[in-house]
C-alpha positions as CSV (number, residue, x, y, z in Angstrom):
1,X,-16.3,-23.1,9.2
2,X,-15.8,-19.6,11.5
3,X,-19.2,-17.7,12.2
4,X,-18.6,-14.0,12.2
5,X,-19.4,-14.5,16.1
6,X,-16.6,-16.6,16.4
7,X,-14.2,-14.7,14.5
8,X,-14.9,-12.0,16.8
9,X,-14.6,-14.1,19.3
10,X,-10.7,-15.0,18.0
11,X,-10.2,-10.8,17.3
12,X,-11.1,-9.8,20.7
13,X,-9.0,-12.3,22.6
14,X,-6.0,-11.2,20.4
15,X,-6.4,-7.4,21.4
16,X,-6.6,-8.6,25.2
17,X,-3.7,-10.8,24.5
18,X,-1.5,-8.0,22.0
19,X,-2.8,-5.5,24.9
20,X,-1.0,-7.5,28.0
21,X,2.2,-8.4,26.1
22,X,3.0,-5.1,24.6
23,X,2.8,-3.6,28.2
24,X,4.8,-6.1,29.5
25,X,7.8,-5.6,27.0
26,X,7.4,-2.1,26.8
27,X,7.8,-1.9,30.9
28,X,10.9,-4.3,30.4
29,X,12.6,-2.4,27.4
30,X,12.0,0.8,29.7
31,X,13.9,-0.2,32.6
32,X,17.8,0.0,32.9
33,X,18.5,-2.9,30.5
34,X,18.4,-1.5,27.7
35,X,21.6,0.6,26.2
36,X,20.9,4.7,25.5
37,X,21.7,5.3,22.0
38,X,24.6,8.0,20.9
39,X,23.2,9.1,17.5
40,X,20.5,11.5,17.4
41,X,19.9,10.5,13.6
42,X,17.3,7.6,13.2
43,X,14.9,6.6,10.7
44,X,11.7,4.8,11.5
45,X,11.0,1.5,11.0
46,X,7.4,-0.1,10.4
47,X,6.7,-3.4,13.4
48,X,5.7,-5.0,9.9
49,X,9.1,-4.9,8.5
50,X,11.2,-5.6,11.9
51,X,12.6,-9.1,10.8
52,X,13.8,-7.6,7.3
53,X,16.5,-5.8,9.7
54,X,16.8,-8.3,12.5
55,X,20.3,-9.4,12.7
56,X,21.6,-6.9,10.1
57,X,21.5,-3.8,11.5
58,X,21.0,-2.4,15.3
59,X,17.4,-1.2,16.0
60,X,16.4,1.3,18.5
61,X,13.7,1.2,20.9
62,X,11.7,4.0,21.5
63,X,8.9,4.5,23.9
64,X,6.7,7.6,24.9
65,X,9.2,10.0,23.1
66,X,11.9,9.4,26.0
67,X,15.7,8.1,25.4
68,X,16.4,5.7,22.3
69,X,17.9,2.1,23.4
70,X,19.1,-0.4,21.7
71,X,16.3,-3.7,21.3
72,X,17.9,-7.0,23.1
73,X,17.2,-10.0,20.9
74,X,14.7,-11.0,22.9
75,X,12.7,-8.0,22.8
76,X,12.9,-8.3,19.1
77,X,11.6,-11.6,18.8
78,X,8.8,-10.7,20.7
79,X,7.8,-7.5,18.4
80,X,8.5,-9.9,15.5
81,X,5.8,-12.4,16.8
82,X,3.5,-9.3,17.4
83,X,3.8,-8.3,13.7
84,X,2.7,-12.2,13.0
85,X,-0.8,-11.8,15.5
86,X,-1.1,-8.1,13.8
87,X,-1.3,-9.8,10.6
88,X,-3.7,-12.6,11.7
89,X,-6.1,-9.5,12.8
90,X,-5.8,-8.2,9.4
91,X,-6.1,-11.2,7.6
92,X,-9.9,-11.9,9.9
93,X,-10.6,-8.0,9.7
94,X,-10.3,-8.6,5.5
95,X,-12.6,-12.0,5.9
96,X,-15.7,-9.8,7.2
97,X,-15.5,-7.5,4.8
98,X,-15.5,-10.1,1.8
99,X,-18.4,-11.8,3.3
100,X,-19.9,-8.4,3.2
101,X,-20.8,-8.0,7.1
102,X,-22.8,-5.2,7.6
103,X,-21.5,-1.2,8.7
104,X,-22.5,-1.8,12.1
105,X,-21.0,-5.2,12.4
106,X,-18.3,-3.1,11.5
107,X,-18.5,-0.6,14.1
108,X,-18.4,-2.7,17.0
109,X,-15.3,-4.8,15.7
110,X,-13.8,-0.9,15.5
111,X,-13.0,-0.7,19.5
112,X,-11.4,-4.0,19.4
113,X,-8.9,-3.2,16.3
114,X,-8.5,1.0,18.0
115,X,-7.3,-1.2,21.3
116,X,-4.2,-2.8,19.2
117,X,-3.6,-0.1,17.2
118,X,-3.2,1.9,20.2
119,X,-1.0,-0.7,22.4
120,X,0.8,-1.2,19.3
121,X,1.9,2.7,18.7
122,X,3.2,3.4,21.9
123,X,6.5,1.5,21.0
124,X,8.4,2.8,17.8
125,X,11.3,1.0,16.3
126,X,14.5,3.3,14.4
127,X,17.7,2.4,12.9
128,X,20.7,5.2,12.2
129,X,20.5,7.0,9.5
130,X,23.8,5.8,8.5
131,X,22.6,2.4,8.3
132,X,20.0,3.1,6.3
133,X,21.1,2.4,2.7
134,X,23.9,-0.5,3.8
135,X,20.8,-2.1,5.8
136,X,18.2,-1.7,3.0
137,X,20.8,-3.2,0.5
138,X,20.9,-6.2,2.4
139,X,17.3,-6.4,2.9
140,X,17.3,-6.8,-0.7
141,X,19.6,-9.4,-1.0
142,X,17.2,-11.2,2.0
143,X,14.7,-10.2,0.1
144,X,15.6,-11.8,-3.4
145,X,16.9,-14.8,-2.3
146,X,13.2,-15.0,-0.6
147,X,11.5,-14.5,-3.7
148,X,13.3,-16.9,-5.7
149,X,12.8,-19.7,-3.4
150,X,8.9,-18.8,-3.2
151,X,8.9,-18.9,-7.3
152,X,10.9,-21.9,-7.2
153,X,8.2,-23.5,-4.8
154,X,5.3,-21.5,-6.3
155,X,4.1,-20.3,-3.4
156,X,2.6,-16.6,-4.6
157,X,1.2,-16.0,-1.3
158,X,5.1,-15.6,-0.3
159,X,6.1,-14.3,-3.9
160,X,3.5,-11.5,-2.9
161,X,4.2,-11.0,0.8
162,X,7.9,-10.5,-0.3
163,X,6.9,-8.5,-3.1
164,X,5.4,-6.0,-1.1
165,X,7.8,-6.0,1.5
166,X,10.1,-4.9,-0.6
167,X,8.4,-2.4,-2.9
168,X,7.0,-0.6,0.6
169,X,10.5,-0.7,2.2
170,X,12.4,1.0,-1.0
171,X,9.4,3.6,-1.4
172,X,9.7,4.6,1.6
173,X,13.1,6.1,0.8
174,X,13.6,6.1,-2.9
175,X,16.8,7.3,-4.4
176,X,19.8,5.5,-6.2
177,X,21.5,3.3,-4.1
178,X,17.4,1.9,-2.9
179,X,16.3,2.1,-6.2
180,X,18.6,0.3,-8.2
181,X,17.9,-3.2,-5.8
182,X,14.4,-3.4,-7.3
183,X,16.0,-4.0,-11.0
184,X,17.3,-7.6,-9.5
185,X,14.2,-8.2,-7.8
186,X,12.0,-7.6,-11.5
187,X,14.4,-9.7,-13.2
188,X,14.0,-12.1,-11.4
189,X,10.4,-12.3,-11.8
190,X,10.4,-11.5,-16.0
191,X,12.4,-14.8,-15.7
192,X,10.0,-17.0,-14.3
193,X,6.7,-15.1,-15.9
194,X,8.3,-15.8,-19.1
195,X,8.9,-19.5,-18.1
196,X,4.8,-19.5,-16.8
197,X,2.5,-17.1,-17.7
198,X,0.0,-18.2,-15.4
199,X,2.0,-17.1,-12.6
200,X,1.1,-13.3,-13.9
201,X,-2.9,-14.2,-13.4
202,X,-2.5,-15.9,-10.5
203,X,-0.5,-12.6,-8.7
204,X,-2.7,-10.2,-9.7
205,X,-5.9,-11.8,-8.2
206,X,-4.0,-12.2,-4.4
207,X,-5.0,-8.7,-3.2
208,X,-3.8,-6.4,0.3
209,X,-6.7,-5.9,2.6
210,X,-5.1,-2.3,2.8
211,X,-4.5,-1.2,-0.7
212,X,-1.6,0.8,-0.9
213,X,0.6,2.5,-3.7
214,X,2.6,-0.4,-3.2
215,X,0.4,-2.6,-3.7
216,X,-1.1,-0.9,-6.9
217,X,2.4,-0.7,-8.4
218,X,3.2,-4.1,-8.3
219,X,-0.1,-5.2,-9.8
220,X,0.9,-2.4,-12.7
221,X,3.8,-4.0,-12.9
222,X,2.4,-7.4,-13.4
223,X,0.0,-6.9,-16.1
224,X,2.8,-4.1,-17.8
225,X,5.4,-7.2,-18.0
226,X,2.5,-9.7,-18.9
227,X,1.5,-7.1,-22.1
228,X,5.5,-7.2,-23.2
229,X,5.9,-10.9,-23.2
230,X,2.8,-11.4,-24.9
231,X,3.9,-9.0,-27.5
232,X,6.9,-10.9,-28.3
233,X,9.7,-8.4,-26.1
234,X,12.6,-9.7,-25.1
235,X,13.3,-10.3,-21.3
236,X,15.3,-7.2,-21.0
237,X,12.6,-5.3,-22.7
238,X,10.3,-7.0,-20.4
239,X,12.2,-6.2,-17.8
240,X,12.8,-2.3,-18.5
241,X,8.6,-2.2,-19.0
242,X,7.6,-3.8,-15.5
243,X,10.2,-1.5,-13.7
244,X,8.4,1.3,-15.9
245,X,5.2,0.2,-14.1
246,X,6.7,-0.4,-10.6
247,X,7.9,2.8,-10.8
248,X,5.2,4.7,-12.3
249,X,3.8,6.2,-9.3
250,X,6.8,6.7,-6.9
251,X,5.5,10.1,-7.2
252,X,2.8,9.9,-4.7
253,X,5.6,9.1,-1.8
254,X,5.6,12.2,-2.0
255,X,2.2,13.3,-1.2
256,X,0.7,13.5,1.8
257,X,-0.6,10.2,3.5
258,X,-4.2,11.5,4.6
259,X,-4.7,12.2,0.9
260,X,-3.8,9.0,-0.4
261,X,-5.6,7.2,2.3
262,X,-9.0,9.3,2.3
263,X,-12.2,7.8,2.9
264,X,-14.0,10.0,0.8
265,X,-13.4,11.9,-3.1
266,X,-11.0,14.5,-2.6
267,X,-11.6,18.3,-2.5
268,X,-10.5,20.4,-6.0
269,X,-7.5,21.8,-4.0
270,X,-6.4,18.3,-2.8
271,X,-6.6,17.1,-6.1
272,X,-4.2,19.8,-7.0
273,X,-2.5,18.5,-5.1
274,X,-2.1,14.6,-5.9
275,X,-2.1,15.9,-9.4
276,X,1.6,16.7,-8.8
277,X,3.0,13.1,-8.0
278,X,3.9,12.7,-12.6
279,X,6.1,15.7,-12.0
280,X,7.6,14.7,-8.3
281,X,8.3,11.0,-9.6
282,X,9.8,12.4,-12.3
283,X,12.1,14.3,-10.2
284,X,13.2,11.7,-8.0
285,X,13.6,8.9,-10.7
286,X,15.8,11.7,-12.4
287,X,18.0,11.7,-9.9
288,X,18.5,8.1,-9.9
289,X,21.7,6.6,-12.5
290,X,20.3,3.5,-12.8
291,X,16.8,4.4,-14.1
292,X,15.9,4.1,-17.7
293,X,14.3,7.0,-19.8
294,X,11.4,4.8,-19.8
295,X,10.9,5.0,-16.2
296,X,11.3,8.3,-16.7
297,X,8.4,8.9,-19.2
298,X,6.1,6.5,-17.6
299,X,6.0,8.4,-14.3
300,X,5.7,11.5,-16.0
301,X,2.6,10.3,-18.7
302,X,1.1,7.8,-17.0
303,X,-1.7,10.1,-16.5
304,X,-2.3,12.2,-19.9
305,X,-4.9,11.5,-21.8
306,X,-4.7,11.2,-26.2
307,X,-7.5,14.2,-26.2
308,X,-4.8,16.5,-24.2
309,X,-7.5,16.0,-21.6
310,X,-5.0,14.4,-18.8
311,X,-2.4,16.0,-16.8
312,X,0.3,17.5,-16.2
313,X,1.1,19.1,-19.6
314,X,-2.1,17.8,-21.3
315,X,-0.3,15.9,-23.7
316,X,-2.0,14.8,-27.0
317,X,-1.5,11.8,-29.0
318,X,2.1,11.1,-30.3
319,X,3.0,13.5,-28.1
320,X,3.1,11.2,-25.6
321,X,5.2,8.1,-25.3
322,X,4.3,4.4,-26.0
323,X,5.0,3.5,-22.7
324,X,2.7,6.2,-21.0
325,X,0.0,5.2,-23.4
326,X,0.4,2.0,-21.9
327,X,0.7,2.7,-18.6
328,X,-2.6,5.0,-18.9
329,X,-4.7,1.8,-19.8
330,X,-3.3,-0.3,-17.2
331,X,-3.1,2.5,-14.3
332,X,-7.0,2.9,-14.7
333,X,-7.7,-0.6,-14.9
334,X,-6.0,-1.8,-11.9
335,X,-7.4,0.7,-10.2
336,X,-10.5,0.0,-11.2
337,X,-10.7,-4.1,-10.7
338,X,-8.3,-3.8,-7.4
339,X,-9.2,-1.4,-5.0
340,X,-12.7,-0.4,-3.1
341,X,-13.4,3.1,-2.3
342,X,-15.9,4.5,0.3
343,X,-17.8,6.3,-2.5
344,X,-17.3,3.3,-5.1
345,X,-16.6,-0.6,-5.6
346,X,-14.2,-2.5,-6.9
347,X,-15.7,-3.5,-10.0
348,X,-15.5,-7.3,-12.3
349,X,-12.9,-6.9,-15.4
350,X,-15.7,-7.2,-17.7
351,X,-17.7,-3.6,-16.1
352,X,-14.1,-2.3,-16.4
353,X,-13.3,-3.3,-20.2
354,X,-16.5,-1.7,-20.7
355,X,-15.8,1.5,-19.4
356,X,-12.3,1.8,-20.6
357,X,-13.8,0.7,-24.5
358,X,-16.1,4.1,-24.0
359,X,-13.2,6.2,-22.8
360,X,-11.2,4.9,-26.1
361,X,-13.5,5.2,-28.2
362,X,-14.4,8.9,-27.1
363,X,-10.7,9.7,-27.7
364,X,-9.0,9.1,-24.4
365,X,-7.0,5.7,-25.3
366,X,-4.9,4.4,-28.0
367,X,-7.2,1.7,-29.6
368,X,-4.5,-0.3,-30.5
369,X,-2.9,-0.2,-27.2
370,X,-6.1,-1.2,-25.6
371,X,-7.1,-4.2,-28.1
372,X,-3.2,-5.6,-27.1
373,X,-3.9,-5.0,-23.4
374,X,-7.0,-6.7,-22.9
375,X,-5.9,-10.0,-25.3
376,X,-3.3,-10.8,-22.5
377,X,-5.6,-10.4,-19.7
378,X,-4.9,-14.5,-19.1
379,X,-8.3,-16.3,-18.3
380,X,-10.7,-13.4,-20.0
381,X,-11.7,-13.6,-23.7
382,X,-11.6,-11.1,-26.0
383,X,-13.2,-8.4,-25.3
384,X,-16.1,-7.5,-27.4
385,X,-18.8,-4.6,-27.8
């Protein structure tokens, strides 16, 4: 078994050896080998989702702001591999922190991880603009065919990896032609959770180290499809429910990402602020022909309140749909169990049923709704007072 010293140890020499290699490849993708790109259009693409495009679509290379060139094969297999170290880091960064290390074991591990970070951001990767939606639609072909062999296998480490590859890599640009790839992608997984239930559990307890809207959106969309199947819906309805909970929050793609990431509570102007993402997800599923009214209404209700205490119209009871009564519940609930904050912990189902049971019996959630929710919550018994 690692000691913290030795996983250190293992950080440390991958900084020192992400350090020397990215300065070697940079220096060789900066000499006269490499191809100056024509377009002046490109969109950027994360080092974490480099293989999704490799072999579908050129990438561009761009280093210190100075002429885009096209990325030799080589090259790309060595930023690739990088992602695969960069991962490794993350995955022994998220170790210390579950064996609950202390802040200033924390602090010195900080130079190492600001030493990759920094070696890592002085390359950038782009693809045209005008191969943006062709290459993202056969991402999601890749993408599928990924997850069905993981679900096949039942491997959910990969069902979740691809998962969030592909949620991450749509939200990043989401309109029709991205949008409509994620319908596939939740069919295919209503199919096999309504062939094994288990597999809904088992999702929602492998967690990011870097929680993300993403990452909360897929849970929401796990525990929305497990409440459908377990109330006798079809697998369409299914279906149209989780996609109602993937896409519940596509608002806050459109917020600014030193809100959504802050380390602290927000400021009341800056939650103005993230208090418009209902009304801008609503917008940009609207514009979207393959998105179902109920996507429509989730995104816009998800955060009212049956009081008329919520936001943004301050909705009260039937006023509001089904599905953003729903959605409600299980928004504050994920968010609850799933994420740690700097000013708060992630806390046990049980402290969360408890606090969600106050908040419905003080008016804020539909009982009904809430008795439903918790009765599918897999391994957990009923919920009592």
């Amino acid at each position: 078994m690692q000691t913290t010293a030795d996983k250190h140890d293992v950080l440390q020499n991958l900084g020192n050896e992400v350090e020397k290699e990215v300065n070697d490849n940079i220096q060789a993708a900066d000499g006269n080998n490499g191809r100056v790109a024509q377009n002046n259009n490109y969109v950027r693409i994360r080092l974490s989702r480099l293989h999704l495009y490799n072999g579908e679509v050129p990438i561009f290379l761009n280093y210190k702001g100075k002429d885009f060139r096209k990325c030799d094969e080589k090259r790309l297999g060595y930023f690739i591999a990088l992602a695969e170290k960069l991962k490794g880091v993350n995955k022994i960064l998220s170790d210390i922190v579950s064996d609950g290390s202390s802040q200033q074991l924390a602090r010195n591990f900080k130079p190492v991880v600001e030493t990759i970070k920094e070696s890592v951001n002085r390359v950038q990767f782009y693809i045209s603009s005008e191969d943006r939606i062709s290459g993202l639609k056969m991402v999601h072909k890749k993408l599928n065919n990924q997850l069905k062999e993981a679900l096949g296998s039942g491997d959910l480490e990969i069902v979740r990896d691809t998962l969030f590859d592909t949620v991450s890599e749509t939200f990043l640009e989401p309109r029709t032609g991205n949008l409509a790839g994620l319908v596939d992608t939740v069919s295919l997984l209503v199919n096999e959770f309504a062939n094994n239930p288990n597999v809904l559990t088992q999702l929602t307890k492998i967690y990011s180290s870097d929680p993300t809207t993403s990452e909360h959106s897929i849970n929401v969309m796990a525990f929305a499809t497990g409440y459908a199947l377990a109330g006798g819906s079809s697998q369409e309805q299914a279906r149209d429910i989780g996609l109602a909970g993937l896409f519940h929050d596509i608002g806050k793609t459109r917020i600014p990402i030193h809100l959504l990431t802050a380390d602290r509570r927000l400021t009341d102007k800056e939650f103005d602020i993230m208090k418009k993402h209902p009304l801008l997800g609503y917008k940009i599923l609207k514009e979207c022909e393959s998105v179902t009214n109920l996507c429509l209404l989730a995104a816009l209700q998800h955060q009212e309140r049956m009081d008329g205490t919520g936001y943004p119209k301050a909705l009260k009871g039937n006023q509001i749909s089904v599905i953003g009564q729903l959605l409600m519940i299980i928004d504050c609930y994920e968010a609850m169990t799933c994420n740690d904050r700097p000013y708060r912990r992630a806390q046990s189902p049980f402290e969360v049923l408890g606090l969600l049971r106050e908040e419905t019996n003080a008016g804020k959630f539909n009982p009904e709704i809430f008795e439903k929710f918790v009765q599918t919550l897999g391994e957990l018994p009923k919920f009592t007072e």
